[in-house]
MOPAC internal coordinates of N, CA, C and O (Angstrom, degrees):
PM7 1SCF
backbone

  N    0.0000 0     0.00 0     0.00 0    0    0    0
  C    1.4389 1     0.00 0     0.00 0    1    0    0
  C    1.5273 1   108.32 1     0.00 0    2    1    0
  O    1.2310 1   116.99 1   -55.33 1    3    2    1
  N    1.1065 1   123.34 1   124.67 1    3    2    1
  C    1.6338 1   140.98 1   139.42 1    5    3    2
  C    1.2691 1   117.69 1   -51.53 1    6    5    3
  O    1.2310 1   119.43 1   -67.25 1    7    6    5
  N    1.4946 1   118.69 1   112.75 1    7    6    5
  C    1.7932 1   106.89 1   160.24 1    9    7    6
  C    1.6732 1    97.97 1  -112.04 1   10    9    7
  O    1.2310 1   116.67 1   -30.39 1   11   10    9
  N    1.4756 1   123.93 1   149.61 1   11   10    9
  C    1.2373 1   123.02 1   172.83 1   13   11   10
  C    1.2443 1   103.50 1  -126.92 1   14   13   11
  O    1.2310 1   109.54 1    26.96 1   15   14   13
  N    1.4304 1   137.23 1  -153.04 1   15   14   13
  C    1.0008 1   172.53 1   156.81 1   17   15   14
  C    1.2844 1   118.90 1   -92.13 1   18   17   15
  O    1.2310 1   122.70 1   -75.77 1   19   18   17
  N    1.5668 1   112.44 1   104.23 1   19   18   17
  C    2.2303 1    94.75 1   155.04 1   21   19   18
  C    0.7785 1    98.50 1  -102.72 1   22   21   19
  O    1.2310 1    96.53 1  -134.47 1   23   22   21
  N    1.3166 1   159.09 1    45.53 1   23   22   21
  C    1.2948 1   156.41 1   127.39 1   25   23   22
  C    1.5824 1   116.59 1   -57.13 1   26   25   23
  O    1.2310 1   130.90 1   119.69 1   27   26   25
  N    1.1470 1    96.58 1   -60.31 1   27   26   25
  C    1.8726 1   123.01 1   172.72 1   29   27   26
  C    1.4638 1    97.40 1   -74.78 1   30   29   27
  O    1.2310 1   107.02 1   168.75 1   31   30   29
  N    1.3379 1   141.77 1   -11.25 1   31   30   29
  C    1.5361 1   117.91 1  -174.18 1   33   31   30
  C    1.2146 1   121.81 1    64.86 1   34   33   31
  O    1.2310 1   113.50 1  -153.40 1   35   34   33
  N    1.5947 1   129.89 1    26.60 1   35   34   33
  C    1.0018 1   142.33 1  -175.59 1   37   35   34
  C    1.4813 1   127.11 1   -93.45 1   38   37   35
  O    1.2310 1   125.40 1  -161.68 1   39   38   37
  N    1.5710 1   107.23 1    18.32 1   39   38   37
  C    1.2636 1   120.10 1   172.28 1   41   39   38
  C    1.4263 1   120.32 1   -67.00 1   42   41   39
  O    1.2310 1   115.60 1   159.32 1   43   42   41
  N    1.4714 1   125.95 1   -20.68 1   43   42   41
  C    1.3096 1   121.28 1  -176.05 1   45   43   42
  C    1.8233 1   101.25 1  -101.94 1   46   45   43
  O    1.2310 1   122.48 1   157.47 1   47   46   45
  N    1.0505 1   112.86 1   -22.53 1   47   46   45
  C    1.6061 1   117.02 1   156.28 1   49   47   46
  C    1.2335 1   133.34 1   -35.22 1   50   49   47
  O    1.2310 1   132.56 1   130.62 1   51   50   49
  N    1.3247 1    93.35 1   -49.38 1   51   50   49
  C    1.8724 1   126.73 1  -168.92 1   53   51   50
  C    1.5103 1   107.22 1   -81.66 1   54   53   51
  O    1.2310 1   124.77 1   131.02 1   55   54   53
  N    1.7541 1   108.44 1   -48.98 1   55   54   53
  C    1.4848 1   115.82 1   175.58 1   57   55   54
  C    1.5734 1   106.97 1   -81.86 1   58   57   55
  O    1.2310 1   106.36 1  -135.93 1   59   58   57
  N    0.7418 1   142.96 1    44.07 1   59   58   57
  C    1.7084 1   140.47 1  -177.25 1   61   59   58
  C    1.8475 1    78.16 1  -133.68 1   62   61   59
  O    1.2310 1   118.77 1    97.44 1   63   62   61
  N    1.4519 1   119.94 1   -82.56 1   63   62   61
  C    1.0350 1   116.73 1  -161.98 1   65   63   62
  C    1.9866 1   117.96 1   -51.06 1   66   65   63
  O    1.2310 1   139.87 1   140.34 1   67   66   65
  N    1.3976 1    79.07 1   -39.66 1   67   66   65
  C    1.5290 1    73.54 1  -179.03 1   69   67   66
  C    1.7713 1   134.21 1   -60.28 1   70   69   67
  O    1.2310 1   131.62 1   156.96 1   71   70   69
  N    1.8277 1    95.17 1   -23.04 1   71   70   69
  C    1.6105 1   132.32 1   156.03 1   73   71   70
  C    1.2687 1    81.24 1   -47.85 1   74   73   71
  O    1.2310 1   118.90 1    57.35 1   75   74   73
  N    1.5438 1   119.71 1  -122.65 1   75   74   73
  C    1.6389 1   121.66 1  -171.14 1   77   75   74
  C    1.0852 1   122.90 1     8.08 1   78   77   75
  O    1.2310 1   124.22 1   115.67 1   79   78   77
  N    1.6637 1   109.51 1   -64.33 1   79   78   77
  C    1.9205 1   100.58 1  -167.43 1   81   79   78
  C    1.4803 1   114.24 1   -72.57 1   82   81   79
  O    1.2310 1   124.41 1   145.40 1   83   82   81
  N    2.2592 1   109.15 1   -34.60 1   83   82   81
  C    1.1682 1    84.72 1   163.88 1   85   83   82
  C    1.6680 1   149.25 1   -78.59 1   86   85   83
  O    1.2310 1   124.66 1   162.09 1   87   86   85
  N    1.2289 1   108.66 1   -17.91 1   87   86   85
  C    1.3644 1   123.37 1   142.03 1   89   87   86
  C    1.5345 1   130.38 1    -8.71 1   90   89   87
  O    1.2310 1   130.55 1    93.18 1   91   90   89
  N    1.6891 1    97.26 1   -86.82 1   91   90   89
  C    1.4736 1   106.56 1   171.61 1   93   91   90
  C    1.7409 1   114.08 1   -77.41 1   94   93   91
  O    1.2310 1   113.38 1   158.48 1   95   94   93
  N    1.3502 1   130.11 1   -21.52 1   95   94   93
  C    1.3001 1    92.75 1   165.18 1   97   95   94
  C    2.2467 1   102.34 1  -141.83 1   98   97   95
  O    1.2310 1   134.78 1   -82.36 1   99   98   97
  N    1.7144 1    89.01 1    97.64 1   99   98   97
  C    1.5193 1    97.35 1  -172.11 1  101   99   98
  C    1.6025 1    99.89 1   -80.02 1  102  101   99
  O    1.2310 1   129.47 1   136.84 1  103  102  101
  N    1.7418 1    99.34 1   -43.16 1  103  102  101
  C    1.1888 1   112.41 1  -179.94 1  105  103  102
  C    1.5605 1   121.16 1   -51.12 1  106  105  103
  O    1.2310 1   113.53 1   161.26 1  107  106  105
  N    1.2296 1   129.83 1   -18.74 1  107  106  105
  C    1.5702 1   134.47 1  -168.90 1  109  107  106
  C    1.4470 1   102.91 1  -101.71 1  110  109  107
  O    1.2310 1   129.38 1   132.41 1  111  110  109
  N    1.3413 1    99.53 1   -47.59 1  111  110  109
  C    1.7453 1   111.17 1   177.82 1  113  111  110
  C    1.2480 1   118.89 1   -31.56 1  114  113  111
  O    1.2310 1   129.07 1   120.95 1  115  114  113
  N    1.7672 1   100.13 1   -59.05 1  115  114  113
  C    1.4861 1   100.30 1  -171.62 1  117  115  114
  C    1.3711 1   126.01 1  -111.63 1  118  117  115
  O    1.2310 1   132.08 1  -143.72 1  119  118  117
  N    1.8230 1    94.28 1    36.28 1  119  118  117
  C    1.6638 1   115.20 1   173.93 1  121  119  118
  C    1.8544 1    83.28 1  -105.24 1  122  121  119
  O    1.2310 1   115.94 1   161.63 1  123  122  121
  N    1.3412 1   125.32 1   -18.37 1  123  122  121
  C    1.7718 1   117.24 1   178.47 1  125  123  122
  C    1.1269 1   103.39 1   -89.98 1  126  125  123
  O    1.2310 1   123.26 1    50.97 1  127  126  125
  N    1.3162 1   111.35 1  -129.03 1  127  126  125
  C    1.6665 1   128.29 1  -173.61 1  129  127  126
  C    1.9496 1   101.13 1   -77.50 1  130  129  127
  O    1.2310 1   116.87 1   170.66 1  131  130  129
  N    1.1469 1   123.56 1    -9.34 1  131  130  129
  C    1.3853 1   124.92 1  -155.24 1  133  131  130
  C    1.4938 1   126.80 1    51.53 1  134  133  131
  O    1.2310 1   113.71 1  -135.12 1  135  134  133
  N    1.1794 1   129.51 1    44.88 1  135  134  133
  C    1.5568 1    99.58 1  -167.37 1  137  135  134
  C    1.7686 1    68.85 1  -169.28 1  138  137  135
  O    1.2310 1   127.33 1   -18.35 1  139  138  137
  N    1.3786 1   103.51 1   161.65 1  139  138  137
  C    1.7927 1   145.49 1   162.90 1  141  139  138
  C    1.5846 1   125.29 1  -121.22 1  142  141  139
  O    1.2310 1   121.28 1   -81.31 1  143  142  141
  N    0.9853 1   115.15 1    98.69 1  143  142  141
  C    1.3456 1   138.20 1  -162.94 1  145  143  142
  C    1.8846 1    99.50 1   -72.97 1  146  145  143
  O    1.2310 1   117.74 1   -35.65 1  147  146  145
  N    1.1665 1   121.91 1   144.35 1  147  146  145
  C    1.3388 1   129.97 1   164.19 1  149  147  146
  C    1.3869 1   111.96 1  -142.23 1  150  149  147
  O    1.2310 1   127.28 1   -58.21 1  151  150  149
  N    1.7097 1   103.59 1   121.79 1  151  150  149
  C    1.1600 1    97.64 1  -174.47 1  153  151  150
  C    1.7751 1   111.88 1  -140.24 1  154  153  151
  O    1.2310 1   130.19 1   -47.23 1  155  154  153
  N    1.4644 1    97.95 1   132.77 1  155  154  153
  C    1.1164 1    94.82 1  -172.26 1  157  155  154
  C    1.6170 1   127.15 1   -83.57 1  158  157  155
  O    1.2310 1   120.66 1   -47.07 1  159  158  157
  N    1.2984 1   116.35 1   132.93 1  159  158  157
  C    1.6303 1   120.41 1   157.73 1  161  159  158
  C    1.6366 1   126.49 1  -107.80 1  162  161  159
  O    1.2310 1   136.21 1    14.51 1  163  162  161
  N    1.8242 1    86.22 1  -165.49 1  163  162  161
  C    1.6492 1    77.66 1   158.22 1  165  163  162
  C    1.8856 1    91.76 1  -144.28 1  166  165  163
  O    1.2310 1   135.29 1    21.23 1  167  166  165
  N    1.9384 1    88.01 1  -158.77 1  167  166  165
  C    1.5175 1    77.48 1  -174.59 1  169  167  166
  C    1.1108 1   114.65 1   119.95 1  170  169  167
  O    1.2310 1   118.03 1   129.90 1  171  170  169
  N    1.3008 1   121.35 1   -50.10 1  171  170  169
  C    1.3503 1   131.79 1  -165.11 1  173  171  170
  C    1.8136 1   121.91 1   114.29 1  174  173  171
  O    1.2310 1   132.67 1  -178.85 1  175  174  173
  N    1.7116 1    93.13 1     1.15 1  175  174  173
  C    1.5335 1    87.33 1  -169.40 1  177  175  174
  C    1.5288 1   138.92 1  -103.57 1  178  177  175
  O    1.2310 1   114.53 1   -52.71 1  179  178  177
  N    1.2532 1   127.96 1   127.29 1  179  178  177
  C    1.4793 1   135.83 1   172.52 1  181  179  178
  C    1.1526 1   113.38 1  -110.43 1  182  181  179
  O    1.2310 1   122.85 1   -50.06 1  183  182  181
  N    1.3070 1   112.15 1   129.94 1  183  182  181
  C    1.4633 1   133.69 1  -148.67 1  185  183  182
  C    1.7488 1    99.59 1  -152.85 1  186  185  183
  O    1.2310 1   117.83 1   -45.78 1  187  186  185
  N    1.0500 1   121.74 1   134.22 1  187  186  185
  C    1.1718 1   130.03 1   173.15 1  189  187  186
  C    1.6530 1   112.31 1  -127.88 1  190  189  187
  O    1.2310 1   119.04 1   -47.50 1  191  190  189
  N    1.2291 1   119.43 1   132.50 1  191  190  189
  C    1.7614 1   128.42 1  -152.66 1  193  191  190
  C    1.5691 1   109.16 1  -127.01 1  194  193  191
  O    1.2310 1   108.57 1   -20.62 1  195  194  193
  N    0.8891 1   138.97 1   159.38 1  195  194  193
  C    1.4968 1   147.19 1   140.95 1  197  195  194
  C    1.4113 1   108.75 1  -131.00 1  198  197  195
  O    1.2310 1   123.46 1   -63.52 1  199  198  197
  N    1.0747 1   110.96 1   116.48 1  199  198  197
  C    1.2413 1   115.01 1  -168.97 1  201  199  198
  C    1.4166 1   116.99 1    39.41 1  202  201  199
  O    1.2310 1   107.02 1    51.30 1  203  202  201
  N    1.4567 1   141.77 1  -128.70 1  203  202  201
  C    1.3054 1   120.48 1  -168.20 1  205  203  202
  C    1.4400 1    97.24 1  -115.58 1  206  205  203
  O    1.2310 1   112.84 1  -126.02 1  207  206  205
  N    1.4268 1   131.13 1    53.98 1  207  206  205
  C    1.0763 1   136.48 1  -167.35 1  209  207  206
  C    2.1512 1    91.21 1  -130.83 1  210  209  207
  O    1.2310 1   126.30 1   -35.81 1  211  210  209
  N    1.3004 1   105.49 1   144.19 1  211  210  209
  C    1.4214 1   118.34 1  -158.97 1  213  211  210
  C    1.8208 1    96.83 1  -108.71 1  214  213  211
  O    1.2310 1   123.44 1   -95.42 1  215  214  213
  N    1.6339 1   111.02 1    84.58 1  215  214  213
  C    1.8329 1    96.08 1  -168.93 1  217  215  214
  C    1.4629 1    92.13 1   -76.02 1  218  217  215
  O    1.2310 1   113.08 1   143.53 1  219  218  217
  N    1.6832 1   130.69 1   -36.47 1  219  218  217
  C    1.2740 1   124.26 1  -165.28 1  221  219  218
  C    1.1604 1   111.37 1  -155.49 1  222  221  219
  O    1.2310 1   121.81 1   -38.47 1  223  222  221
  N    1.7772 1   114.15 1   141.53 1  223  222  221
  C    1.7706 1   118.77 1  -170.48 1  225  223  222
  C    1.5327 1    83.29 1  -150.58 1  226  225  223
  O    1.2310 1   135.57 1   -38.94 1  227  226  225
  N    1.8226 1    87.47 1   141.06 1  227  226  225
  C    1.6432 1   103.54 1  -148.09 1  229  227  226
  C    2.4093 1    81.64 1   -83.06 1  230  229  227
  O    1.2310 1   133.07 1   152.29 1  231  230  229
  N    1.2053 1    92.35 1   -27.71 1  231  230  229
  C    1.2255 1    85.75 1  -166.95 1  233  231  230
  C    1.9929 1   110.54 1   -77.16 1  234  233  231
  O    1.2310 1   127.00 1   163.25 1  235  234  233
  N    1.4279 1   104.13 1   -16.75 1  235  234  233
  C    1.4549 1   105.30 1  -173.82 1  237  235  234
  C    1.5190 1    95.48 1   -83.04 1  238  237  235
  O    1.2310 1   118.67 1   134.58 1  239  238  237
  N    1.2651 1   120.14 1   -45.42 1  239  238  237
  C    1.6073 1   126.90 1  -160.28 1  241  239  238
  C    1.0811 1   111.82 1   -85.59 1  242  241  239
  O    1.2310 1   109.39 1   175.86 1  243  242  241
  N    1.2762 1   137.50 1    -4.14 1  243  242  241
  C    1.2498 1   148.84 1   165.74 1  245  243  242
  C    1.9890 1   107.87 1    76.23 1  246  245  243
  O    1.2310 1   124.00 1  -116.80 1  247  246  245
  N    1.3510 1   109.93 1    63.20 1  247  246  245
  C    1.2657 1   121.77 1   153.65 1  249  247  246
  C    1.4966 1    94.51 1   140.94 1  250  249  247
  O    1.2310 1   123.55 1    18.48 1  251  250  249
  N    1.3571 1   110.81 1  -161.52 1  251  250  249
  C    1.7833 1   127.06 1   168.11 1  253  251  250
  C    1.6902 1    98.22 1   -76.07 1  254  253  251
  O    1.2310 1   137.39 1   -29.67 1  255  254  253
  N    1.4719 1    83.92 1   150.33 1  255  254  253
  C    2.1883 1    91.62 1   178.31 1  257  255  254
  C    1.8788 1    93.07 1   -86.49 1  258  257  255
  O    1.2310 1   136.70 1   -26.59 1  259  258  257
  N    1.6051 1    85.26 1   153.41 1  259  258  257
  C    1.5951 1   107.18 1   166.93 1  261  259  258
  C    1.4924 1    96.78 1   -73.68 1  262  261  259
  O    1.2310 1   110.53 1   -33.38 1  263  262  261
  N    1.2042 1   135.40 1   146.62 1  263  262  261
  C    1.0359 1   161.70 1  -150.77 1  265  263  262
  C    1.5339 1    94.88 1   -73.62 1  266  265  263
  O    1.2310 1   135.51 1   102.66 1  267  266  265
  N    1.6493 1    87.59 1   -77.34 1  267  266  265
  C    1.8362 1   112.77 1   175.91 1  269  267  266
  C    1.5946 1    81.36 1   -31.48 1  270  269  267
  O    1.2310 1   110.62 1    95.76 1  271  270  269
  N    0.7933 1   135.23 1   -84.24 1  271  270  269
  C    1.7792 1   145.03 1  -136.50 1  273  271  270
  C    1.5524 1   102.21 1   -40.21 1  274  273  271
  O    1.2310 1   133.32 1   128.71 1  275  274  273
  N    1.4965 1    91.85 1   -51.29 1  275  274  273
  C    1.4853 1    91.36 1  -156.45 1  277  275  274
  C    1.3599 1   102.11 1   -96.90 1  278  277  275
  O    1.2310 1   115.87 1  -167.40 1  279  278  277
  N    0.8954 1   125.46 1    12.60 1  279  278  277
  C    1.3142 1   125.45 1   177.91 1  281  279  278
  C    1.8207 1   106.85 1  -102.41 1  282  281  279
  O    1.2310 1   126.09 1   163.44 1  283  282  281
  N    1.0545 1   105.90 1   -16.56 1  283  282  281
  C    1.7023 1   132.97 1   165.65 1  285  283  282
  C    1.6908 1    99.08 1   -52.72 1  286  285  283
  O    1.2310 1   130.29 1    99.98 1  287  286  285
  N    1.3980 1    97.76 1   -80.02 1  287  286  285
  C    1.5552 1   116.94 1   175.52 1  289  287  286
  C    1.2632 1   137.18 1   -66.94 1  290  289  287
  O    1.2310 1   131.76 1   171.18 1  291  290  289
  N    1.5759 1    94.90 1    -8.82 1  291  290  289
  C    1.7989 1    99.24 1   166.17 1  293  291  290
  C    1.7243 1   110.93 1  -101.97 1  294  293  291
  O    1.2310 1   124.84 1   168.44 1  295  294  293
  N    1.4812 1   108.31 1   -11.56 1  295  294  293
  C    1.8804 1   120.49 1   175.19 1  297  295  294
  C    1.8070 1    88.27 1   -82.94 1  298  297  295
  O    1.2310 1   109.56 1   126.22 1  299  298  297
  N    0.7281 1   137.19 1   -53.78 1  299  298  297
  C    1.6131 1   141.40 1  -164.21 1  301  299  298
  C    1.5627 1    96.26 1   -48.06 1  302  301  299
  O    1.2310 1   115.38 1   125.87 1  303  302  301
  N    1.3889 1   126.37 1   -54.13 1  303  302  301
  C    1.3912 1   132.32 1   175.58 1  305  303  302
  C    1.1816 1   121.39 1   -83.17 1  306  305  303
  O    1.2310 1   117.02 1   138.86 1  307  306  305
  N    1.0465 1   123.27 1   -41.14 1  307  306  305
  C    1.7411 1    92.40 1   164.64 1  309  307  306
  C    1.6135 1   125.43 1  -134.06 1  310  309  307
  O    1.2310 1   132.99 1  -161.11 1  311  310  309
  N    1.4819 1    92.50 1    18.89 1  311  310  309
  C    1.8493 1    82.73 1   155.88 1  313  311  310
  C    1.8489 1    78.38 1  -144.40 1  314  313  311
  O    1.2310 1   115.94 1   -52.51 1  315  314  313
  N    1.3414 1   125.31 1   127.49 1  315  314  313
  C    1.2375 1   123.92 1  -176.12 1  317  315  314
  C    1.8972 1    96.17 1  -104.77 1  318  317  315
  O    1.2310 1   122.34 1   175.89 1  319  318  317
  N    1.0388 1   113.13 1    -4.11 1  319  318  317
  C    1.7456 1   108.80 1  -166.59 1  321  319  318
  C    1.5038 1    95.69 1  -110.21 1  322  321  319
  O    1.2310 1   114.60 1   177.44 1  323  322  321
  N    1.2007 1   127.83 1    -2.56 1  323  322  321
  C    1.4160 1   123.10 1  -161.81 1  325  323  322
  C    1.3042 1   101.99 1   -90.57 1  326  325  323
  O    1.2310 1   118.40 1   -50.26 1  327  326  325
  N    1.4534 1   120.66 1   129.74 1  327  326  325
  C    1.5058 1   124.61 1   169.49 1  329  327  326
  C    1.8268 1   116.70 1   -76.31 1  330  329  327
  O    1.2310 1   125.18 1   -34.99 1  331  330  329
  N    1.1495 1   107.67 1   145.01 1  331  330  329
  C    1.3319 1    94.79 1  -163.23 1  333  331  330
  C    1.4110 1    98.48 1  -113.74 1  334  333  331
  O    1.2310 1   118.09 1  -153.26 1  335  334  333
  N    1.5418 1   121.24 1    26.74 1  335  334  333
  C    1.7587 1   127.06 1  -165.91 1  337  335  334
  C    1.6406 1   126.02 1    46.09 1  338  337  335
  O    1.2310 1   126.03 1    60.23 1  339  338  337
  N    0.7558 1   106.01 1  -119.77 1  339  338  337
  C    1.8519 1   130.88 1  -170.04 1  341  339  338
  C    1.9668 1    87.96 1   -54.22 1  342  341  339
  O    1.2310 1   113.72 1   127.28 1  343  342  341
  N    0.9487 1   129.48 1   -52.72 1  343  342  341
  C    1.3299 1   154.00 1  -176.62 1  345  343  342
  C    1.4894 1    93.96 1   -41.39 1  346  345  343
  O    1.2310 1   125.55 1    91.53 1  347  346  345
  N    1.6115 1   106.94 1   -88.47 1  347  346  345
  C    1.7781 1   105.70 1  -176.43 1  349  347  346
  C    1.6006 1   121.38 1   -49.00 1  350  349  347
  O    1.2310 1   128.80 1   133.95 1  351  350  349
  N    1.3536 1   100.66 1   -46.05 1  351  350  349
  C    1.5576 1   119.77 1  -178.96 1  353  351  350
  C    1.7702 1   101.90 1   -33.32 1  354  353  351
  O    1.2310 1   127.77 1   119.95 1  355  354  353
  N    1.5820 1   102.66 1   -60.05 1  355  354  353
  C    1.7202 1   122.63 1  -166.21 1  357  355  354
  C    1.7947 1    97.81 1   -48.24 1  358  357  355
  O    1.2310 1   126.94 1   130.71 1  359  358  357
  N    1.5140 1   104.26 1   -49.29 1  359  358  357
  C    1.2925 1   107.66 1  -161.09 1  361  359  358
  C    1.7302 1    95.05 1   -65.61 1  362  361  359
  O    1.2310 1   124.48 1    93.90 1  363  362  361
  N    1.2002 1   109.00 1   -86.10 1  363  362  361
  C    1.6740 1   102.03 1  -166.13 1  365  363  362
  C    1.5558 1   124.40 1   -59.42 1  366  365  363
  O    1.2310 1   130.66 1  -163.88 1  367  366  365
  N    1.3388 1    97.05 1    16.12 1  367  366  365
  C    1.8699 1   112.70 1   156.79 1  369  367  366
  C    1.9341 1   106.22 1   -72.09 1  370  369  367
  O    1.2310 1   126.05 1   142.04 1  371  370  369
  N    1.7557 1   105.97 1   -37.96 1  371  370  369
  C    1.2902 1   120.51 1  -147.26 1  373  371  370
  C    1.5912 1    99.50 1   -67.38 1  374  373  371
  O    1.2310 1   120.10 1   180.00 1  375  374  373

């Protein structure tokens, strides 16, 4: 789940990423619950969820996640063996 902000206008923020995750992992999605939740707030907040588990909060982590990043930390949980290509490569270049 995505929570954003309509306060901030952060609906096209929220749907870009949520593109991405479903993208890179359609296949896992709909071995779970199948589905990506978007949900709107206000406040200021972006929050990214798996189930009721907190991978990223724009206000704890200090901004929006890099994509790569979180897509790091959302493969770590539920496919931990899955290579994520161009993605891992970047990291242990870093």
């Amino acid at each position: 789940m995505i929570s954003y902000c309509t306060q901030c206008r952060w609906l096209l923020r929220a749907s870009w990423v949520a593109q991405e995750l479903l993208t890179t992992f359609a296949k896992e999605l709909s071995e779970h619950d199948g589905e990506l939740t978007l949900r709107p707030g206000t406040g200021g907040i972006f929050q990214v969820y798996i189930g009721d588990e907190l991978i990223w909060d724009r206000a704890r982590d200090g901004g929006f996640p890099d994509v790569a990043e979180l897509k790091r930390l959302i493969r770590d949980r539920i496919a931990p063996k899955r290579d994520l290509g161009h993605i891992d490569r970047a990291a242990l270049a870093e």
